[in-house]
C-alpha positions as CSV (number, residue, x, y, z in Angstrom):
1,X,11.9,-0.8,25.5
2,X,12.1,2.7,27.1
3,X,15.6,3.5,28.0
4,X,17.3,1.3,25.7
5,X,20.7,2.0,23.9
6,X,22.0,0.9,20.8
7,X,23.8,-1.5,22.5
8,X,21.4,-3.1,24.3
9,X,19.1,-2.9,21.3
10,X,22.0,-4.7,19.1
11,X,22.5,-7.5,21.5
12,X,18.5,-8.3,22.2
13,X,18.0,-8.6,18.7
14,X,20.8,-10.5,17.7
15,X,21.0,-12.5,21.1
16,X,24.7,-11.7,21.1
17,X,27.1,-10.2,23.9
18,X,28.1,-6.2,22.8
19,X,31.6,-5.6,23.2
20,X,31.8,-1.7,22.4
21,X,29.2,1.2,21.6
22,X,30.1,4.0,19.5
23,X,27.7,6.7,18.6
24,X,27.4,8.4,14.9
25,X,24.3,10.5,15.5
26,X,21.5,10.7,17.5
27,X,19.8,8.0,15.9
28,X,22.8,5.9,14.3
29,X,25.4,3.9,16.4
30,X,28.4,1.2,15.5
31,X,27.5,-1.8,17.9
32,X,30.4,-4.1,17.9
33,X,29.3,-7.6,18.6
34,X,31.0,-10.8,20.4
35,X,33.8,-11.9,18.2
36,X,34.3,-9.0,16.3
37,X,31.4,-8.2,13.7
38,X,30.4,-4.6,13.6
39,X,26.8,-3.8,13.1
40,X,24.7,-0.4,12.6
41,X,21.9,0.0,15.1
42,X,19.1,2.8,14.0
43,X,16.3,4.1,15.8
44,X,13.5,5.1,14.1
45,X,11.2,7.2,16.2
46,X,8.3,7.3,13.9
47,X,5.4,4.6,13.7
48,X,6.3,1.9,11.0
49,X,10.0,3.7,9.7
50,X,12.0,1.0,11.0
51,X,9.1,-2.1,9.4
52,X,9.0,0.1,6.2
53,X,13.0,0.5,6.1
54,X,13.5,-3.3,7.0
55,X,11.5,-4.4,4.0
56,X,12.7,-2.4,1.3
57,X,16.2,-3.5,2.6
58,X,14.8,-7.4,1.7
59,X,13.2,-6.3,-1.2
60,X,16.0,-5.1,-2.7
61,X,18.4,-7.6,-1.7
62,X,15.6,-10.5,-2.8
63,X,16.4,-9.0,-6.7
64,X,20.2,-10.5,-6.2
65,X,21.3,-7.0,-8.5
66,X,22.6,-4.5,-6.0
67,X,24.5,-4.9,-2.6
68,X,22.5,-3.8,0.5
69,X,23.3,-4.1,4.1
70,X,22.1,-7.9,5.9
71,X,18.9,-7.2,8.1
72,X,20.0,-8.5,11.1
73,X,16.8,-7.6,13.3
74,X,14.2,-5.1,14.1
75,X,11.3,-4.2,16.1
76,X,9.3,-1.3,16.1
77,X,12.1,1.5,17.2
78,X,15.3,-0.5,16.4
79,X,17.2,-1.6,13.3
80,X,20.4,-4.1,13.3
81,X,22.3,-4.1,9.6
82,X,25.8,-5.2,8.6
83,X,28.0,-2.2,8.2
84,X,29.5,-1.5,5.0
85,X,33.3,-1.0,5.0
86,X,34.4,2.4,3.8
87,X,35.8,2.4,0.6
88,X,36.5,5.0,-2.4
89,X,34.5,4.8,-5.8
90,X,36.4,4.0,-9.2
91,X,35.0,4.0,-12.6
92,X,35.3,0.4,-13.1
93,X,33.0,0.2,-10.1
94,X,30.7,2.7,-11.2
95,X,29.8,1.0,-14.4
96,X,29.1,-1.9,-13.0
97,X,26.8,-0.4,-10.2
98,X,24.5,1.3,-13.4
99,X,24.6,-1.8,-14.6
100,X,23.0,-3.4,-10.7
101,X,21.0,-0.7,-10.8
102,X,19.3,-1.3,-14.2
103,X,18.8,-4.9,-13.4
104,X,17.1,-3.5,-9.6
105,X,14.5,-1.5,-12.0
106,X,13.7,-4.9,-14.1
107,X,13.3,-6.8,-11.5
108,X,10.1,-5.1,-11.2
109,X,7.0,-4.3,-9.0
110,X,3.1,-5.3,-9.0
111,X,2.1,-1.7,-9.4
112,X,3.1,1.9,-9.2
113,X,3.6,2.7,-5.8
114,X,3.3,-0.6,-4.2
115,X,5.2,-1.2,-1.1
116,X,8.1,-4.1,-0.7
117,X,6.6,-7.1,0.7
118,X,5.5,-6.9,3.9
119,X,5.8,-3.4,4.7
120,X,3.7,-0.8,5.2
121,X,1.5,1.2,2.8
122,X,2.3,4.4,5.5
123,X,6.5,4.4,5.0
124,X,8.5,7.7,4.8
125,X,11.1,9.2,2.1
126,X,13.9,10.6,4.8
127,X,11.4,12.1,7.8
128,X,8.4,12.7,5.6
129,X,5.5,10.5,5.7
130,X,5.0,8.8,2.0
131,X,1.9,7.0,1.4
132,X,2.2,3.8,-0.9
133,X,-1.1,4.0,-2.6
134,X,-0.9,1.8,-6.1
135,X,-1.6,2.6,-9.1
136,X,-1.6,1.5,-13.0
137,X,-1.3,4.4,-15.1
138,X,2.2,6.4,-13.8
139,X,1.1,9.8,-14.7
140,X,-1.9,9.9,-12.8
141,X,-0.2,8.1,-9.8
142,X,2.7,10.2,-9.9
143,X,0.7,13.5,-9.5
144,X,-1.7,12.4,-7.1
145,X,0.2,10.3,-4.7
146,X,4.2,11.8,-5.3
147,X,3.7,15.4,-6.7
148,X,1.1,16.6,-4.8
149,X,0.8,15.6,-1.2
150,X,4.2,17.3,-0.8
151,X,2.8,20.7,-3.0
152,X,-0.4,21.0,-0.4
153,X,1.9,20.5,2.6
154,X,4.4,23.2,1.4
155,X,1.4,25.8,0.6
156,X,0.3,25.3,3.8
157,X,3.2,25.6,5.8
158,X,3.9,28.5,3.9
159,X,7.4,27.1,2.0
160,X,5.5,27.4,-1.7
161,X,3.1,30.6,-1.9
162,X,-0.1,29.8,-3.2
163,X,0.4,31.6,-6.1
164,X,3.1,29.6,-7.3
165,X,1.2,26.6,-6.6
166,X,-0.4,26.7,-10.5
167,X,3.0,26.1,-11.9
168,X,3.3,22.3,-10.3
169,X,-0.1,21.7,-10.9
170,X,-0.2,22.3,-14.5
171,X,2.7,20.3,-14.9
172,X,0.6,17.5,-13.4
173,X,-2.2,17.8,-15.7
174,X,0.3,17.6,-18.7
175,X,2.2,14.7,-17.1
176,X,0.6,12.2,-19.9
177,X,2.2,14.3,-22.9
178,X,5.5,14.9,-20.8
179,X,6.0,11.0,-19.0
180,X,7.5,10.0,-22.8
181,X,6.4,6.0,-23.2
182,X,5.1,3.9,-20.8
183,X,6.7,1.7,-18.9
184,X,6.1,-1.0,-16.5
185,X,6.7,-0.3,-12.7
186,X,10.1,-0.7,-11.6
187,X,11.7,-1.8,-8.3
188,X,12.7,1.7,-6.8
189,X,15.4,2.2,-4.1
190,X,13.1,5.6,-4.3
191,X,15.4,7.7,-2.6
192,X,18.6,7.5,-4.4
193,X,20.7,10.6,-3.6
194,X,24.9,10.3,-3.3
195,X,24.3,9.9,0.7
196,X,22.6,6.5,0.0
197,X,25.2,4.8,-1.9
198,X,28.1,3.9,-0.4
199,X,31.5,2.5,-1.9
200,X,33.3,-0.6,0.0
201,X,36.7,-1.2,0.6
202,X,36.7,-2.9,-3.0
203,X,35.0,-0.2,-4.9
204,X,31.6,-1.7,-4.9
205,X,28.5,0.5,-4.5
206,X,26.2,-0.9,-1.8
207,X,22.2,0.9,-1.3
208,X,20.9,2.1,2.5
209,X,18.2,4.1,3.8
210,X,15.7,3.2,0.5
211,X,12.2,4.8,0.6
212,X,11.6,1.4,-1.6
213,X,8.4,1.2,-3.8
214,X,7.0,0.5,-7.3
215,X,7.7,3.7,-9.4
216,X,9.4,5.1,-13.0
217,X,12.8,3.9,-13.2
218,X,14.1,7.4,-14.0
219,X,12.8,8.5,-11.0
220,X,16.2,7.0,-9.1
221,X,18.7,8.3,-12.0
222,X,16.9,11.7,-11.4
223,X,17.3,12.2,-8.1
224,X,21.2,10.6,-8.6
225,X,21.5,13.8,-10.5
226,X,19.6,15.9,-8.3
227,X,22.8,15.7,-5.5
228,X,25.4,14.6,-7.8
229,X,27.2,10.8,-7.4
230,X,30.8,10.2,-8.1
231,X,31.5,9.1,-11.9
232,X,27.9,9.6,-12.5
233,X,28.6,9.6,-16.4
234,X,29.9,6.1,-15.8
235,X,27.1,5.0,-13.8
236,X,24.8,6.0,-16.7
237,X,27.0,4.3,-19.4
238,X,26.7,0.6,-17.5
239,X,23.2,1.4,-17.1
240,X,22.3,2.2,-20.5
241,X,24.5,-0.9,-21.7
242,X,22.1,-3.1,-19.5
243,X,18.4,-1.2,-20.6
244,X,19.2,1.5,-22.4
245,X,16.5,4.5,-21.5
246,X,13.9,5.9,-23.5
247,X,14.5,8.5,-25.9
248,X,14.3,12.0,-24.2
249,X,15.0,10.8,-20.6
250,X,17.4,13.6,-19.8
251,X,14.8,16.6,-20.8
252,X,12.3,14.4,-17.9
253,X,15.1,14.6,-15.2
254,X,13.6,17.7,-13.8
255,X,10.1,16.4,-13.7
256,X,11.0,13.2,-11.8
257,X,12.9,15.6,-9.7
258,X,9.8,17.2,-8.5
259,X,8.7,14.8,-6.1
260,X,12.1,14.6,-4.2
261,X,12.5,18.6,-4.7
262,X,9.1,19.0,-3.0
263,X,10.0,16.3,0.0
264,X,13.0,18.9,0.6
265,X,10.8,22.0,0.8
266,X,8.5,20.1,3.2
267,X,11.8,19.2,5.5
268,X,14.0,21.7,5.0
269,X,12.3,25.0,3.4
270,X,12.3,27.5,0.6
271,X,15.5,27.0,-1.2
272,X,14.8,23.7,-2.7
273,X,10.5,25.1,-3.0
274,X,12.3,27.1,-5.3
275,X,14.6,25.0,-7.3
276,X,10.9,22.7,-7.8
277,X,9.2,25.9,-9.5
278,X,12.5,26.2,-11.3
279,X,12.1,22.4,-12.8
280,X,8.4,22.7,-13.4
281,X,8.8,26.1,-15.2
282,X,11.3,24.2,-17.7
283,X,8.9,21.4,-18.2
284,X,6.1,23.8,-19.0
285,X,8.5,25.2,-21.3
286,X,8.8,21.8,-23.8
């Protein structure tokens, strides 16, 4: 509805009074409910964000590994979720999220790239536009439908010179000798940086804001390192206890970094172009 709050939003979709309204950022409020039950209320301005973000948030929660927030409505420009209480990570908590998170990935996914049930195949990473086209064979899908859509958009807005272009591209072309073994698609939060994970009042990690999709499994530990997350040494110990990784997994860090590396050049410029020439350089280099 034009002119509709949060507020307003919160208590149409839930069909309960709104007691208080307080604002976290332009598109992010704390809607306080009848009785006392906090929710979050997003808007997403772009077509099919808040559908796409709805159903990864069920997807996810449908595995019954990791702790997301309850969907408690939506329509096309608002979303209603439980609020998570704020909390401070511990080690003993962190082991046990890699340990969630490892049983997320098993839980599996029909195909590369295939979106959560019922959502759309046009969903976004952050504010980019991410296509969910599937796929079977994860280097091929990777390139074409991760890699580089976000290399072509940064040439041409002039973030990647189009001289530097040839470095990500060969790494594509060499992405069946560098993937290491196959693997069957995983259940992605797909975009797992330290902002997405939040730690409750008891220490326990809970997921927001996923980009969810089918994809490699160390494409989420990669971008965990990408930004850092606390006691991440721990997080990788539980999850390796649960399904331990391949063999070589931390020399592919930087390549599943490229994707999110290349999203951030696309939103938010040249530093982080460069720190994607800097990851495919070092791949080249094995």
């Amino acid at each position: 509805m034009t002119g509709e709050g949060p507020g307003a939003a919160a208590g149409r979709l839930t069909g309960r009074p709104v007691t208080g309204e307080r604002a976290m950022s332009g598109a992010l409020a704390e809607v306080t409910l009848d009785g006392g039950q906090v929710v979050m209320v997003k808007r997403g301005d772009d077509p099919g964000a808040v559908e796409a973000e709805a159903a990864g948030l069920r997807w996810l929660a449908d595995s019954g590994t990791v702790r997301v927030p309850a969907v408690h409505g939506h329509d096309p420009r608002w979303l209603v979720t439980g609020r998570v209480p704020s909390g401070r990570p511990g080690a003993g908590a962190a082991v046990r999220f890699g340990r969630e998170l490892a049983a997320l990935h098993a839980s599996g996914a029909p195909a590369f790239g295939a979106p959560p049930p019922g959502g759309p195949k046009d969903a976004y990473i952050g504010l980019a536009p991410m296509r969910n086209v599937t796929g079977e064979d994860w280097p091929r899908w990777y390139a074409e439908h991760r890699v580089l859509p976000y290399l072509r958009r940064a040439v041409d807005d002039g973030t990647v010179r189009a001289s530097e272009a040839p470095a990500i591209e060969r790494v594509c072309e060499r992405l069946p000798d560098l993937a290491g073994p196959a693997e069957p698609p995983a259940r992605l939060h797909g975009d797992l940086w330290n902002g997405n994970v939040l730690w409750d009042a008891d220490g326990r990690a809970w997921l927001i804001d996923p980009a969810a999709h089918g994809g490699h499994r160390e494409t989420d530990l990669a971008m965990l390192h990408l930004f850092g997350c606390p006691h991440l040494d721990r997080v990788l110990e539980g999850y390796q206890e649960a399904a331990p990784l391949a063999d070589g997994w931390a020399d592919r860090i930087g390549l599943h970094q490229l994707f999110p590396l290349l999203v951030h050049a696309v939103l938010f410029g040249r530093g982080y172009a460069e720190q994607a020439l800097a990851a495919a350089r070092a791949a080249s280099a094995r």
